[in-house]
C-alpha positions as CSV (number, residue, x, y, z in Angstrom):
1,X,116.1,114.7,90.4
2,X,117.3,111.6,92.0
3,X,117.4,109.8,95.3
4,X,118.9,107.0,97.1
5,X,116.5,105.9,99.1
6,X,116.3,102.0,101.5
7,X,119.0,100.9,98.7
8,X,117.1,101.9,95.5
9,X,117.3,104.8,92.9
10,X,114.4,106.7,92.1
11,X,113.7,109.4,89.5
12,X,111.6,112.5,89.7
13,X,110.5,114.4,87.1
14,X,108.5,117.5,88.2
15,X,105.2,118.1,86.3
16,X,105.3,120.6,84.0
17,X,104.0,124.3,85.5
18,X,106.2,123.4,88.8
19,X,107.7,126.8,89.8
20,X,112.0,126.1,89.2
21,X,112.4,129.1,91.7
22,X,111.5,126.9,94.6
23,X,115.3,126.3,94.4
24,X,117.5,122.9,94.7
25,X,116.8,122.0,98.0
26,X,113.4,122.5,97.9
27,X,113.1,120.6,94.7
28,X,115.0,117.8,96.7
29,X,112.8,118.0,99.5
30,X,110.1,117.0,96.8
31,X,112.3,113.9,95.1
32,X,112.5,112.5,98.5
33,X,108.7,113.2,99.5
34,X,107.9,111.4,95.9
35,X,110.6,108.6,96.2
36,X,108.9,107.7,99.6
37,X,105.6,107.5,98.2
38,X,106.4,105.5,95.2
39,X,108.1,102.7,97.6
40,X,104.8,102.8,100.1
41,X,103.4,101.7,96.3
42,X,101.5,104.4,96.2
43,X,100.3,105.5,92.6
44,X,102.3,107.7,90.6
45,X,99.5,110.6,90.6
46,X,99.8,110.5,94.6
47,X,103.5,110.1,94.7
48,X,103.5,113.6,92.7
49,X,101.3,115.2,94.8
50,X,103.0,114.1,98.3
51,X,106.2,115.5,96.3
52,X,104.6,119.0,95.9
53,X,103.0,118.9,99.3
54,X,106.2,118.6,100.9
55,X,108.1,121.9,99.1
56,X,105.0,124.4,99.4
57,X,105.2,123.4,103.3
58,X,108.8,124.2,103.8
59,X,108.5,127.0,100.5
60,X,105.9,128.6,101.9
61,X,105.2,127.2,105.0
62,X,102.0,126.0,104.4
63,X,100.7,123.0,106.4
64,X,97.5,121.4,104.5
């Protein structure tokens, strides 16, 4: 997925084994989450896990 984000483009690519049926918003939810992290510099193992944070909270409202 990608997202516009403080004037740059950034490209998420879901690890493999992430659930598709989390849906389109959801999945954008995540591509933003990530594209924040990755311009905070965080590293790209972090980025993926803010990204997958993010959906299960508003897939399945989980706060952790």
């Amino acid at each position: 997925m990608i997202v516009h984000i403080q004037g740059r483009i950034i490209n998420w690519i879901p690890l493999p084994g992430l659930d598709p049926s989390l849906g389109e918003r959801v999945m954008m939810i995540g591509a933003t989450a990530y594209g924040h992290a990755i311009i905070a510099g965080k590293p790209e193992e972090e980025a993926q896990q803010e990204a997958e944070r993010a959906m299960y909270r508003v897939a399945f409202s989980v706060n952790f």
